[in-house]
N, C-alpha and C positions, 0 to 999 in steps of 0.2 A: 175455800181453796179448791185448786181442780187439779187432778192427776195426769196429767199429760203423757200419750202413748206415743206408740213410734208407728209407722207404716213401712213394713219393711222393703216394700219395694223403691221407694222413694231412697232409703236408708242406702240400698244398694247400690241405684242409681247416683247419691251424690258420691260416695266412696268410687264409684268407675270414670266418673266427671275428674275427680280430681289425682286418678292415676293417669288416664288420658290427656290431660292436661298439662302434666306433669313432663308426661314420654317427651311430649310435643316441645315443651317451653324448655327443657333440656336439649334436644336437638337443636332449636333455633338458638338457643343461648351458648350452644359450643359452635355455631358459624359466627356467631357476634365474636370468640373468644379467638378467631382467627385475624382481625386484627392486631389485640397485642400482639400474636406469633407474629406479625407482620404478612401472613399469608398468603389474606384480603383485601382488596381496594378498601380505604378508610371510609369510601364515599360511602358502603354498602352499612355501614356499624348503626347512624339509627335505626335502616330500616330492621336488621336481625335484633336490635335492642328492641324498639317497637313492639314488633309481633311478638315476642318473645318475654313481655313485658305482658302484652293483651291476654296473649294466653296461657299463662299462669295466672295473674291478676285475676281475668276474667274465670280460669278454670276454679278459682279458688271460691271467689264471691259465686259463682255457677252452684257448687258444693253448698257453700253457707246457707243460700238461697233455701236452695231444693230441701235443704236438710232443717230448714225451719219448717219449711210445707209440711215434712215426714212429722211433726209434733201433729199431734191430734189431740187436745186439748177441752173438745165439748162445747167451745161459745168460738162466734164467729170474730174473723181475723181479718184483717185488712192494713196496707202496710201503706206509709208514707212515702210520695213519690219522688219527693226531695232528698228525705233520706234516703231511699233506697240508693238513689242517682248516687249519691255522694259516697255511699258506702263502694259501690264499683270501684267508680274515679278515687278513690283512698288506695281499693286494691291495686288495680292498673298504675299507680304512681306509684307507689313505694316501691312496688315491685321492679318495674322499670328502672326509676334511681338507684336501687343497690344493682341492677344487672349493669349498667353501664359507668358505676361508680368499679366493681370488682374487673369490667369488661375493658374500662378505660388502657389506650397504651401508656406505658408504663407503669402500670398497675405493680405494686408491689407484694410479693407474696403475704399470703395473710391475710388481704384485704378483705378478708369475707366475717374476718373476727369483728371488725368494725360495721361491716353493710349489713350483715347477718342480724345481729339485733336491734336494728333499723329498723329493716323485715320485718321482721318479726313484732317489735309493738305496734307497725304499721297494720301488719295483720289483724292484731288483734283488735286495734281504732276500727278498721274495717266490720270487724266479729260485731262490736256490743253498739256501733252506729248503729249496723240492718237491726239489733234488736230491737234500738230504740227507733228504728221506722216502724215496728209493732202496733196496731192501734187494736186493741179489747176491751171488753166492760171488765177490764180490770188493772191490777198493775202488775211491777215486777220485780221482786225483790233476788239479791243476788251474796251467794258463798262468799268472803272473801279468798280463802281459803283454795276453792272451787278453780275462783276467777286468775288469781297468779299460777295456778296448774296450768290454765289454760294457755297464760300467756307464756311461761317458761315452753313448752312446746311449740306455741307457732315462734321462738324465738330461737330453740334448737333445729326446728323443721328448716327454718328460711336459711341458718348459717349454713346445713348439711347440701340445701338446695343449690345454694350458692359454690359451695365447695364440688359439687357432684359438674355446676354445670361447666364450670370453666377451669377443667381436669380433663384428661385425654384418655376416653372413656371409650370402651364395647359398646357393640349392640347387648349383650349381654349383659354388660352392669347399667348400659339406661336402662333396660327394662326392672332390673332388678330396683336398681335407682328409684324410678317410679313407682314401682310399687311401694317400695319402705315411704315413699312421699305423700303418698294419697293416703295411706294409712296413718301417716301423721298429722296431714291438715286435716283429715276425720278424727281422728281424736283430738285436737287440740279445738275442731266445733262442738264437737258431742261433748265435750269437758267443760266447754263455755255453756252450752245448752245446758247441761247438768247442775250449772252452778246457778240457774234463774230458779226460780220459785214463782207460780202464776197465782194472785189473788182476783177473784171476781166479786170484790165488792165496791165497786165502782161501775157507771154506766158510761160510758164511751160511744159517742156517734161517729162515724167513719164520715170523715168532709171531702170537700171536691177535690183534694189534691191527692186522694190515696187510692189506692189499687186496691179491688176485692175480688174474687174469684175461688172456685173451689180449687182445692191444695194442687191436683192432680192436672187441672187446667193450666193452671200457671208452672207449674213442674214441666210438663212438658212443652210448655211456650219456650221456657230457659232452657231445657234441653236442645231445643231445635236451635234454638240461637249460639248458644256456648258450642254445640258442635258443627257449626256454619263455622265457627270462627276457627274451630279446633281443625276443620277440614282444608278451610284457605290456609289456613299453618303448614298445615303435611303436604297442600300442593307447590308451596312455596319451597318446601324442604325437597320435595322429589326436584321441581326445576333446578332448583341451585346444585342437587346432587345430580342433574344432567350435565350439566355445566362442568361441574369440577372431573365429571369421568371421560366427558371430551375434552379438557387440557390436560388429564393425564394420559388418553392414548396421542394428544398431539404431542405432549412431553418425550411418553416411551419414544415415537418416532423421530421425533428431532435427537434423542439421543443416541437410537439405531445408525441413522443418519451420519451422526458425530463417530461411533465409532468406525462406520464403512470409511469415513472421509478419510483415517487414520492408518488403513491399512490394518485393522488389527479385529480383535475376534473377542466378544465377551463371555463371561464366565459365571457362575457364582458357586461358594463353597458353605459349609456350613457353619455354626460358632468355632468348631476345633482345625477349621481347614480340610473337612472333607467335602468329595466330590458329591453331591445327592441329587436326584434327578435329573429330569433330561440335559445337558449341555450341549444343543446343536453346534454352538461356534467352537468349543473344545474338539469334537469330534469332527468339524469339519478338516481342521486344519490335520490333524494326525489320523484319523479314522478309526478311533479307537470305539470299538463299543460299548453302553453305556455299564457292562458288565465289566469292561476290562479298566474304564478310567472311575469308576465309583469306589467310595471312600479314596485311599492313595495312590490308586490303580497310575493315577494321574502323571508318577514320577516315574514310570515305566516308559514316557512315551520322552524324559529325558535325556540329553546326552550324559551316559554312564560318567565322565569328568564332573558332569556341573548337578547333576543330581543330588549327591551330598550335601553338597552347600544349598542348593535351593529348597532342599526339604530341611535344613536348621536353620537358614535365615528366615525359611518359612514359619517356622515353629516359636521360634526368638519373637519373631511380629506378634502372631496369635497372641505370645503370654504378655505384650507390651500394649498391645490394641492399639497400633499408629499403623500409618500407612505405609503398606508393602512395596518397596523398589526395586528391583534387581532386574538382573538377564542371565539368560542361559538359554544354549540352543537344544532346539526340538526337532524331532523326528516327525518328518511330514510323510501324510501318505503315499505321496508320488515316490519316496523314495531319498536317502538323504537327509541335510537337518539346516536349518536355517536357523539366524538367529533371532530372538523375540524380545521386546523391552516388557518389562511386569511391573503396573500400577492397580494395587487394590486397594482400597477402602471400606474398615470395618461400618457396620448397617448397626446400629445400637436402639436395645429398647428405650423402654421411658424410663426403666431404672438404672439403665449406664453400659448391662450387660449386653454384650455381642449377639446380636442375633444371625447374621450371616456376612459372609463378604463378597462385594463386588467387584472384580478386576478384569483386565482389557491386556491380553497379549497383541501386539505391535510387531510386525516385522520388520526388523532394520536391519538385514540384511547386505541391500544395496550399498546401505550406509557404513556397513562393518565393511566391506568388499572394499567399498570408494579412500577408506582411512587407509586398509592395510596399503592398496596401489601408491597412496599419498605417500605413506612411511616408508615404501620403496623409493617412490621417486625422488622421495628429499634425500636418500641415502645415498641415491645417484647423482642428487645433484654436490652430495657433499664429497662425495668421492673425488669428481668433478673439478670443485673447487681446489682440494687438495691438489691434485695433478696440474689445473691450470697456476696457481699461488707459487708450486715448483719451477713450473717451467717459466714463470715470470720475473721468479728470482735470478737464476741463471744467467739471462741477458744483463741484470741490472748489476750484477756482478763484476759481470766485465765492464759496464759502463764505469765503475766506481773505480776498476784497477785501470783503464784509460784516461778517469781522471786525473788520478794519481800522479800517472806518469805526467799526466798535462801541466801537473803543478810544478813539480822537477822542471818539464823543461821550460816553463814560466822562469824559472830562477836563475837557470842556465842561461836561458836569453836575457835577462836581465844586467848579469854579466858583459855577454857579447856585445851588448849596445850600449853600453854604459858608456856616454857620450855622446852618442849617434841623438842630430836634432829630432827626430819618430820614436825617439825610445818609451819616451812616457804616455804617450798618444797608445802605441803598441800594446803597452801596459794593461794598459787602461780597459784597452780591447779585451784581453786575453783576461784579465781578470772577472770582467763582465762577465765573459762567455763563459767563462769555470763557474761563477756567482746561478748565472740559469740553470746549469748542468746539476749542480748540487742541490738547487730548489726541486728541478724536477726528482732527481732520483728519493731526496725526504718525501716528496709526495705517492711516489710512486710505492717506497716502502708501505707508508700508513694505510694506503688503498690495500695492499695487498696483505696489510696484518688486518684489515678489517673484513677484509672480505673472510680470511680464514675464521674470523670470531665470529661472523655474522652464519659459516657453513655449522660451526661448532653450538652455537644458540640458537640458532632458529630464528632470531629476527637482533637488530644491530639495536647496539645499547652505545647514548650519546655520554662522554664527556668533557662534562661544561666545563669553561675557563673564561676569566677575562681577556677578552680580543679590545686590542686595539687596529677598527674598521677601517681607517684610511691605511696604514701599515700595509694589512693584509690583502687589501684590494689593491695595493698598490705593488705591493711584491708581486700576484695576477696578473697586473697587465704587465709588467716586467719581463714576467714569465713567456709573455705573448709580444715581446717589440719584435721579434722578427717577422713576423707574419704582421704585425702591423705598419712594418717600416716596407715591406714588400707591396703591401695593400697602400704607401701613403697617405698612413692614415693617422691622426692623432687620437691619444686617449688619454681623457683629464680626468682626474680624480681630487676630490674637493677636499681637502686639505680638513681636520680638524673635526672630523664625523664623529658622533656620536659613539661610547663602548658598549657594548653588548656580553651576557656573559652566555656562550652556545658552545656546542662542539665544534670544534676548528673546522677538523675536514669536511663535518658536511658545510659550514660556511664555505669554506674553500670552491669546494664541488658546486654547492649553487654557484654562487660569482662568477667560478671559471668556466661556467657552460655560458652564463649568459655571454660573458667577453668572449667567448671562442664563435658562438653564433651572430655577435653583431659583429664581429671583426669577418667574418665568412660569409655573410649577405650584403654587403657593404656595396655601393653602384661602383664600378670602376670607370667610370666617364666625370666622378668629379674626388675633390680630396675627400676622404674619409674623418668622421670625426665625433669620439664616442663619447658620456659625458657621464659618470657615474658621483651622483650626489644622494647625501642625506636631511632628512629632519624629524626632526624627536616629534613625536606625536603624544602630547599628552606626558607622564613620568614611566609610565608603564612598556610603551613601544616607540620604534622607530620606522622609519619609511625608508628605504635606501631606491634609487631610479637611475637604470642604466640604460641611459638613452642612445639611438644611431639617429644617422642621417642614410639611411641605406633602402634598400628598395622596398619595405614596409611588406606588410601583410594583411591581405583582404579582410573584410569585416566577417565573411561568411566564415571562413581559418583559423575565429580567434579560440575557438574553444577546442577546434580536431589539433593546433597544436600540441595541446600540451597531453594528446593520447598515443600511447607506445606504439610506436613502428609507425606514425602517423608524421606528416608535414607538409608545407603548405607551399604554395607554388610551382615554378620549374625546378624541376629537381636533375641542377646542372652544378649541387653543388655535393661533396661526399659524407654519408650520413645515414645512420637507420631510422630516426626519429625516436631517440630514445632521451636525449640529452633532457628538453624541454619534460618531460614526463617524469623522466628522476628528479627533476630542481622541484618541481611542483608536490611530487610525494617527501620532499626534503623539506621544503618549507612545511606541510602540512604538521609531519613530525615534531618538528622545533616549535607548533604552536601560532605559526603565523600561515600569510596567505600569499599569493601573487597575481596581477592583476596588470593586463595589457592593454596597450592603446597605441591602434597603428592601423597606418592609412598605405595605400599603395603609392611609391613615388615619393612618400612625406617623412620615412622613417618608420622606428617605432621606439616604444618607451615601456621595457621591464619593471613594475615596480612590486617591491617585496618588502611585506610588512613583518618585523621580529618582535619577539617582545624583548624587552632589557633584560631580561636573566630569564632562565630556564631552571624548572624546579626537577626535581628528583623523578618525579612519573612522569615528565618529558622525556627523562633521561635514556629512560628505556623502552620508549614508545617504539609499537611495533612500524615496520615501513614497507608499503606495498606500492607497487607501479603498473599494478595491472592495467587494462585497457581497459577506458571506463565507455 
């Protein structure tokens, strides 16, 4: 039997191999753990698996190596080239597969309780392979005892390794990390080395496939090599941490950027909402110095109304950790206070708790100025409406008590001519003419209760009913035979159209723009002659086309018609160009479209698509006629 010593320099050296190795393969092994975060290009995951795999693997077998060299034993040693080879390739694989089995995206927490003692008996295949690449005039008998110590430790080491490296860790704790590490793959070889026992009664010849060399030779061959490798490790970890610290100043600046775009001025506070260190963009806006806006100094530069609430809603946020919303105006240096929009966002550690917050005051000023002028001018225009809806009333008034009287003397005359061959002819007239007279004034009323509903809401609200379409349209051109009987014009309406269920008057209001424009552009050098028909399209819509023969309108006109204050041709006829522009904001409303086709000389052809009923958020859809 032979007593086996250590070399302590050797001893040391593998113990520093496999702290260094360790720092190293934890570093590359938390840029591999940036892909689950999703952080990292996936494409980069084997190479940080890889190196990160070599260099622990390799740091470990490096250690095992060197730390068989440190036995000093008395009869010469020489090791197996095959094994040797294989005991690496054992380390560098298992190694590798638990990193990118725990590394994997969607890795599910935990996964280190299953790769970890993977690891770990992998290690240890690794351990008692190199021993048996051993070749001495002896043999080797082993603890068992000994041998499961050994292996419970490289099976503890690799799970803690695995846990350490793909965890969101310090400079600090990897060092510290490595350290507990190296100190563990040292004890878990010194434990296997402990558990051999060397007999030399056997004669052993070293053959041509093994390695032999003095301890301290081959010690520092492995040295040079393991830290070749340890050193492409750390240059790969400095490049990529170039990398990542210029997309974080291109980040900061694209998001300095983002806040100039915004008008607005960034901040940060600390867990409880106070002010702490520099705040240029705070201090730019109010001038406060960092004396007078640190800790809550900050609600000083409020307006004395909104201060209160801003520092409890502020406070409310804090103990809720969601995102901070409000406004209230501030006191800017030049003097005065404008108003600011406030969005922060709590900054959270890795255990949930607040670390600081981020927020951007916004001045929306302009925008608070431009509502209040808004909320004026709708007041004026509502005032407006009331005063015009009055004086509207009043003439229709007396239309109504001039009817009146026209109706008496309808009955009157009926009397006097009672007999007379014109008397039914006469009749017939008068009752017409009273029949349009009371059409317009029902219309004239609805306009004018809508427009008061439309000053009183803010935007008009439709109620739907079943229309019967040829009816309605046909009471419209009814409405319009004297101007069409003046014009010699005829106007057909097609008997038998499809129902629809919409609000009346604005049906009305479309139809009767279009009949009043084609009956108003009409050629007067031949009979006029207008043609208003429908057809169902499908179950859901209808098509209604209300065609002239009248002097048409250019191809280049077909779209500035339908813009307010806008119209096309010679403008020899009376009109602001508003008609076309409301039908078209009317249709929009109701759900359908309208769509023109007209030639100069050839006519033209209004057609306007409905749908068959109108649902509830039609009903009250808003209506605009701006100039588009």
């Amino acid at each position: 039997m032979s007593t086996p010593g250590f070399s302590p320099a050797l001893v040391v050296l593998s113990v520093a191999i496999a702290m260094f190795a360790s720092y190293t393969a934890l570093d590359l092994a938390a840029r591999a753990r940036g892909i689950a975060d999703g952080t990292i290009h996936s494409g980069t995951r084997a190479l940080w698996i890889t190196g990160a795999a070599i260099t622990m693997g390799g740091g470990i077998w490096s250690m095992h190596f060197i730390g068989m060299l440190a036995f000093e034993m008395g009869m010469p040693t020489a090791y197996d080239l095959g094994l040797t080879l294989q005991s690496f390739l054992i380390a560098v694989g298992v190694t590798g597969a638990a990193f990118a089995w725990v590394g994997r995206k969607g890795a599910r927490r935990h996964a280190e309780w299953l790769a970890g003692p993977l690891m770990g008996l992998g290690i240890a295949l690794m351990h008692y392979t190199g021993m048996a690449a051993m070749r001495m005039p002896g043999h080797i008998t082993y603890d068992p005892m000994l041998v499961a110590a050994s292996i419970a430790i490289a099976v503890v080491a690799s799970t803690t390794a695995l846990w350490l490296a793909f965890r969101h860790n310090s400079l600090a704790e990897k060092l510290a990390a490595a350290l507990l590490m190296g100190l563990a793959v040292a004890g878990m070889h010194y434990t296997g080395m402990a558990a051999a026992t060397f007999s030399g009664d056997e004669h052993v010849h070293a053959g041509a496939d093994t390695v032999s060399a003095a301890p301290q030779t081959l010690a520092f061959a492995v040295t040079g090599a393991t830290f070749l490798i340890l050193f492409i490790g750390m240059l790969a970890i400095a490049i990529d941490q170039h990398r990542i610290q210029g997309e974080l100043l291109a980040s900061e600046a694209r998001f300095r950027a983002a806040i100039e775009a915004v008008s607005g001025v960034l901040w940060t506070n600390d867990a409880q909402g106070r002010m702490v260190g520099p705040q240029p963009g705070w201090s730019a806006i109010t001038g406060q110095t960092p004396d007078e806006y640190r800790d809550f100094g900050w609600a000083d530069a409020v307006h004395p109304d909104d201060s209160a609430p801003s520092i409890a809603a502020w406070n409310d946020t804090v103990a809720a950790r969601k995102t901070f919303v409000f406004e209230h105006r501030v006191r800017v240096k030049e003097g005065g206070y404008r108003h600011y929009a406030i969005r922060a966002v709590p900054v959270l550690n890795r255990d949930g708790s607040i670390r600081e917050w981020v927020g951007v005051h916004t001045d929306i000023t302009a925008q608070r100025e431009a509502e209040a002028e808004l909320r004026e001018s709708n007041e004026e225009i509502q005032r407006y409406a009331y005063i015009v809806s009055h004086d509207l009333r009043a003439p229709l008034v007396n239309i109504m008590g001039f009817t009146s009287e026209l109706a008496e003397t309808r009955v009157e005359l009926q009397h006097a001519l009672a007999g007379h061959p014109q008397a039914e002819r006469i009749d017939a007239e008068f009752g017409e003419a009273l029949g349009f007279i009371g059409a317009a004034v029902t219309r004239m009323e609805r306009l004018i209760a809508a427009i008061l509903k439309l000053s009183r809401e803010g935007r008009r609200r439709f109620e739907p009913e079943p229309l019967d379409m040829s009816a309605v349209i046909r009471r419209l051109a009814d409405a319009n035979q004297h101007q069409a009987d003046s014009q010699q014009a005829v106007v057909t309406v097609t008997p038998g159209m499809p129902e629809i269920v919409a609000d009346r008057l604005a049906v009305e209001q479309i139809f009767g723009n279009l009949l009043d424009n084609a009956l108003k552009y009409l050629d007067p050098a031949q009979p006029g002659r207008i043609t208003v028909s429908a057809q169902a399209i499908g179950t859901e819509r209808v098509r209604f086309s209300v065609a002239d023969n009248g002097r048409g309108i250019p191809r280049n006109d077909h779209v500035r018609v339908f813009e307010l204050f806008r119209r096309s041709g010679t403008q020899d006829r009376p009109g602001e160009g508003i008609g076309l522009a409301h039908v078209k904001a009317l249709v929009r409303a109701l759900g359908g479209r309208i769509d023109l086709e007209s030639e100069p000389g050839r006519g033209s052809t209004f057609t306007v698509t409905l749908p068959r009923g109108t649902s509830m958020e039609q009903a009250a859809a808003p209506l605009s006629i701006a100039a588009e």
